[in-house]
N, C-alpha and C positions, 0 to 999 in steps of 0.2 A: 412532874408531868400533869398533876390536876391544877397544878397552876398555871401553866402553857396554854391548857385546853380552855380554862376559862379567861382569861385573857384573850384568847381569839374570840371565843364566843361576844365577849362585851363589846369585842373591835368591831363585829358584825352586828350587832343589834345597835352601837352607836354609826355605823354608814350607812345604814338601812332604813333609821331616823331622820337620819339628814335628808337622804334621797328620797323618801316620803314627803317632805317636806317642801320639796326643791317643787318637785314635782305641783304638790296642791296648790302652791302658789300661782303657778302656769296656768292650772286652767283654768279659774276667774279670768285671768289674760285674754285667753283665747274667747271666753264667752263674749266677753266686752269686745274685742273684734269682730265678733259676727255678728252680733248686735248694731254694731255702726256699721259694717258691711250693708245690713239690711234695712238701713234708713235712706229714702230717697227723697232727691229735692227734683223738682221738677216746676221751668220758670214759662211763662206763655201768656197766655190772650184768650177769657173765655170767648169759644165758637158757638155753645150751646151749653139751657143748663135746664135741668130737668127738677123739680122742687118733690115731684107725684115720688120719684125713683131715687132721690138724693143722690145727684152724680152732676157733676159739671164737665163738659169736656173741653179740652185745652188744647191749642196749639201750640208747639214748641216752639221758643224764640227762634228764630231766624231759621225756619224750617217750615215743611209741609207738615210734618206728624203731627197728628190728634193722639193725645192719652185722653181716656177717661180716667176721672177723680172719684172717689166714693166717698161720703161723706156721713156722719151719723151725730148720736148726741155727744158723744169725746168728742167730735173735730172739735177745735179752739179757730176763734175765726178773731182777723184782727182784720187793721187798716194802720197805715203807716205812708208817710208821706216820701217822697225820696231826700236821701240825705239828713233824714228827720232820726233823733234821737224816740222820739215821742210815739207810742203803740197806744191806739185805742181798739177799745174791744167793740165788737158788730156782730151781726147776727147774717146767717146766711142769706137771707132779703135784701140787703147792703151788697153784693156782689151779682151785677148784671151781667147781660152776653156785649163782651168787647173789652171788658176791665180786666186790667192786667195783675196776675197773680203769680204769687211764689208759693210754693204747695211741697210739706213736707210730709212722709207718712212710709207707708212699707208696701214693696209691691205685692199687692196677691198673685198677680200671674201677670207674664205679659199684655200691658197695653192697659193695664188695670192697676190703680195706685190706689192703698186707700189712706185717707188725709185724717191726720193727728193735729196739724197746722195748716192754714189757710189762710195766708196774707194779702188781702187788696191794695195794689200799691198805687198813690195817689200820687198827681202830679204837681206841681208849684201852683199848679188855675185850679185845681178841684177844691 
């Protein structure tokens, strides 16, 4: 009988290990999905850029919408030609109103992106 009894007990402390286990795995999973869930790209034409407020605001490709971008000393700012393998690094002054960018970062709140990345994308003539 105390052999039955502890025999069961092992059986559940080893499924219960397991299941523990199954489990911890999952939720690094799930982090890293909300994590990439909450990274946003957003591609446009600056409209306006403001250097006093560090924000530039963007038009969405082939649309009406204006986002504003927020920008600070983490943004990483490049320039990249199209089709170009080759990234050079710039500085916010490098990016005027009408040059077209790809803007990657987290949204704060609707209509409001703040930029982690900042790519001015050059053309074959620039």
């Amino acid at each position: 009988m105390v052999r039955r009894m502890l025999t069961l007990l092992f059986g559940f402390v080893i499924a219960f290990s397991l299941s523990s286990a199954m489990f911890a795995q999952e939720a690094p999973a799930q982090a890293k999905a909300e994590k990439k869930a909450k990274e946003a790209r957003l591609e446009g034409n600056v409209v306006r850029s403001s250097a006093d407020k560090s924000t530039l605001t963007v038009r969405k490709s082939g649309g009406t919408a204006e986002m504003t971008v927020q920008y600070d000393n983490s943004t990483h700012w490049v320039s990249q030609e199209h089709g170009s393998k080759k990234v050079n690094d710039i500085d916010a002054s490098q990016v005027k109103d009408g040059d077209r960018v790809i803007v990657k970062g987290t949204w704060e709140k609707p209509g409001l992106l703040h930029a982690t990345l900042i790519s001015k994308r050059l053309s074959h003539s620039n």
